[in-house]
N, C-alpha and C positions, 0 to 999 in steps of 0.2 A: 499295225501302227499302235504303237503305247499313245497312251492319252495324257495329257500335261497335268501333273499333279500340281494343285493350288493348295495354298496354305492361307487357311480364314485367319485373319488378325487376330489376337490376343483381345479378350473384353478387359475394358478399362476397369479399373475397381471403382466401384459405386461409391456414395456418401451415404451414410447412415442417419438417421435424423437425428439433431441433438438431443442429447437427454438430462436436463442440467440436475438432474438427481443420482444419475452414472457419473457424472462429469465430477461433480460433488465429492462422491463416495471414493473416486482416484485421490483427489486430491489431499480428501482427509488421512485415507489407509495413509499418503506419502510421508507428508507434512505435520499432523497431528502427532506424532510419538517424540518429535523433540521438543513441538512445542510442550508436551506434558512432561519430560526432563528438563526444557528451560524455568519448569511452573516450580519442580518439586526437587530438581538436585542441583542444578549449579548454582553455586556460591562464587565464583570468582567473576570479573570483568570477563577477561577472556573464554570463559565454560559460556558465560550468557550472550554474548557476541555471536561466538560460535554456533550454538545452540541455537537460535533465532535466525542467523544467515542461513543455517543449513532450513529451515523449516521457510523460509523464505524462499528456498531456492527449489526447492522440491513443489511449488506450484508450477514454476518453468517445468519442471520434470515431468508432474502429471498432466500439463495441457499441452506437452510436445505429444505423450504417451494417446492423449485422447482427440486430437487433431490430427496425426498422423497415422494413427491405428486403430482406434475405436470409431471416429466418423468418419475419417477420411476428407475433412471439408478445407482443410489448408489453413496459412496464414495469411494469404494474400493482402488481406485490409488491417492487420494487425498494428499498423501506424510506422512503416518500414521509410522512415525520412528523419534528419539532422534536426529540422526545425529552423528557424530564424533565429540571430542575436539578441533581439526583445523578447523571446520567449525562454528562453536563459537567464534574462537581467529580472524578466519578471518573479520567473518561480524562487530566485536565491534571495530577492527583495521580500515576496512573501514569510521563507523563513524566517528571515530576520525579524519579519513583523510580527512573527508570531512569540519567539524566542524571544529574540535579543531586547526588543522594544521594551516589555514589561521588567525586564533584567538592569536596563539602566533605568526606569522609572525610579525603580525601588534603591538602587546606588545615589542616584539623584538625592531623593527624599530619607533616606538612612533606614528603610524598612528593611534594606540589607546590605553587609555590609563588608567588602572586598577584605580576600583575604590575605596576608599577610607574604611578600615576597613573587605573588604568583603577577605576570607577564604577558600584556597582549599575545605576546609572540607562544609563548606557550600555549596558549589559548588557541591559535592559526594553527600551530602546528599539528597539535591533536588533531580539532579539525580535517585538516588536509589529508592526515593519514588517515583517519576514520571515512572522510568519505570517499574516498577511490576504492577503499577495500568494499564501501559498502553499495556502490554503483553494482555489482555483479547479484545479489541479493534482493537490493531494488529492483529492478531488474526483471526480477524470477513476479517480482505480485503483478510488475506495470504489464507484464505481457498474460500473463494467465487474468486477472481481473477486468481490464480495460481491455486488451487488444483482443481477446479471445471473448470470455463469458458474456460481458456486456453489449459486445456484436449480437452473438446470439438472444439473447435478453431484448434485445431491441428489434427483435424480425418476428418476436411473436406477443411481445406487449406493446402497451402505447408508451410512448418515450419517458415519462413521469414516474411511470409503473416499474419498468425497466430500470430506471435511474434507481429506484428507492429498492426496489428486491436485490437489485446488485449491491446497494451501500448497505442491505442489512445483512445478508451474504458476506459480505467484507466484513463485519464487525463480527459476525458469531463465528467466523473464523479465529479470533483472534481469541476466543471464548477460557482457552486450558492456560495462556498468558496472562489473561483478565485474573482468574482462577488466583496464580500466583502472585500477583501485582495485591490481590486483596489478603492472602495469608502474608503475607508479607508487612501490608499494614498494619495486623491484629497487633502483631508484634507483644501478644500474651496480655494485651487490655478486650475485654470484650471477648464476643465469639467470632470463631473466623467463618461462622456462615455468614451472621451478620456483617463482616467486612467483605465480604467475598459476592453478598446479595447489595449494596450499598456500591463495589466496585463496579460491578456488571450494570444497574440500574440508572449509575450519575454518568458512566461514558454510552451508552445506545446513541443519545441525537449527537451530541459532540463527532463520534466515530463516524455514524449515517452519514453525516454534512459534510465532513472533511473527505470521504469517500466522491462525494458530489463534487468535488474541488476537481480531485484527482481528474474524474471523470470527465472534469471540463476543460483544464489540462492537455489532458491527450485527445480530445475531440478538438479543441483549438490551434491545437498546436500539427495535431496527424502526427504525430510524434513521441513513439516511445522512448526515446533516448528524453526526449525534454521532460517528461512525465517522471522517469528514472533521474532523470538530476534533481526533481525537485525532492523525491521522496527521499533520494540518503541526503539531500540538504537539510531536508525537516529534521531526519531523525539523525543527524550527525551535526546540527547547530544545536539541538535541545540535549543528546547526550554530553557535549563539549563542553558548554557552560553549566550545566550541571554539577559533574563532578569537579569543572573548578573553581566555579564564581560562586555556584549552588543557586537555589530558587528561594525566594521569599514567599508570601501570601496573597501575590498579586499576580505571580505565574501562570497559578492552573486557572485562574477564574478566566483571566486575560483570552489566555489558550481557548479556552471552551468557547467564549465568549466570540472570538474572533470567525474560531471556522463555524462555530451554528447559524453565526448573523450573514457571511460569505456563500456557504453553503446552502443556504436556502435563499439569497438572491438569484444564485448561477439557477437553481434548479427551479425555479416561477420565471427571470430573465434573460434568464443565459440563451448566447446563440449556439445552438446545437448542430451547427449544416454538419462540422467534420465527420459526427456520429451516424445524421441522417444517411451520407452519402457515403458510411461503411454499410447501410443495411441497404439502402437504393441499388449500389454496384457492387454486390459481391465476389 
């Protein structure tokens, strides 16, 4: 009599423990090389768009790369929901408030002053274009930042600690952009280290805080997609009006002003259960 051959199940593949300095190190190899061609060669709107979406979009890249292949620990709690209609109304209101607000103060008051021929509509329409192309790039930070690192970040710090290593991780990300943002200002007065250490040194809490926003965002909301609207809202109301209305001397202070005072309420007041119960039930 032959004997009935059995066949032992396949082992599952294990999870590896996170390593947010492997995690890190994908993300930069990805992401870092356009952001230093958006720092040092594009000159056009479209080069710097470009450039910046694709370096955006490569954190998606390396946190599919290192969730699905390096830890193996999934996306399950990544904030995979629509969201509510007051968490849409809220985040497009916040832009505004950050943007547009200090934009008509200064039209109000003649600190600045409209330009000749140009058209709400024109204005909406930019807009509108600019931020559907740039949902897919928002996108790429709200799920590698929030949905991915900051889970992690919060299963092995205490919530405060976690909040602040993530928003300063967020900012020295931004680090080879900063870089350019400050040779750009030297604009041949001064030295461009001193523009470039004055860049780096006046956005740290600004960027921290505004990171903290994000962060409460998508913990309020459980929602990447709501987190992803607010981000190309941010940056698709503040490039829009930019290049058409332009910005006066009431802009940046406004701006700074707005997420460091916001930002550091959320992060002493804020209700944090969404975050809690990504690290509670993984």
């Amino acid at each position: 009599m032959i004997a009935a051959r059995t066949h032992s199940p396949q082992p599952l593949a294990t999870t590896r423990p996170f390593s947010l300095f492997l995690y890190l190190v994908i993300i930069v190899a990805l992401s870092w090389p356009f952001q230093f061609a958006f720092a040092l060669w594009a000159e056009t709107e479209l080069a710097r768009f470009a450039l910046s979406s694709l370096s955006m979009v490569m954190v998606t890249v390396g946190t599919f790369v290192a969730g699905r292949y390096i830890f193996r620990d999934g996306f399950a709690r990544a904030g995979w929901r629509w969201g509510k209609p007051k968490h849409y109304a809220a985040v497009l209101g916040l832009a505004l408030l950050i943007w547009a607000a200090p934009v008509v103060v200064e039209l109000v008051f003649g600190l600045h002053l409209l330009p000749t021929g140009l058209t709400p509509a024109a204005i909406l329409a930019r807009f509108g274009l600019y931020f559907v192309i740039t949902l897919i790039p928002a996108f790429g930070e709200e799920f590698g930042w929030r949905g991915y690192m900051l889970r992690h970040l919060a299963q092995r710090y205490t919530l405060r600690r976690a909040l602040l290593l993530h928003a300063f991780i967020w900012w020295a990300w931004h680090l080879p952009a900063l870089v350019g943002m400050g040779l750009s200002d030297a604009n041949g007065e001064g030295t461009a280290a001193g523009a470039i250490a004055f860049m780096i040194g006046i956005s740290l809490i600004p960027a921290m805080m505004h990171a903290i926003i994000f962060a409460y965002i998508w913990s309020a909301s459980q929602s990447l997609a709501v987190a992803t609207v607010y981000h190309s809202a941010y940056d698709e109301v503040r490039d829009s009006l930019e290049r058409s209305v332009g910005f006066g001397p009431l802009v940046s202070i406004w701006q700074a002003l707005v997420l460091t005072v916001l930002g550091a309420v959320l992060l002493w007041h804020g209700n944090w259960k969404g975050l809690r119960d990504s690290v509670e039930h993984p």
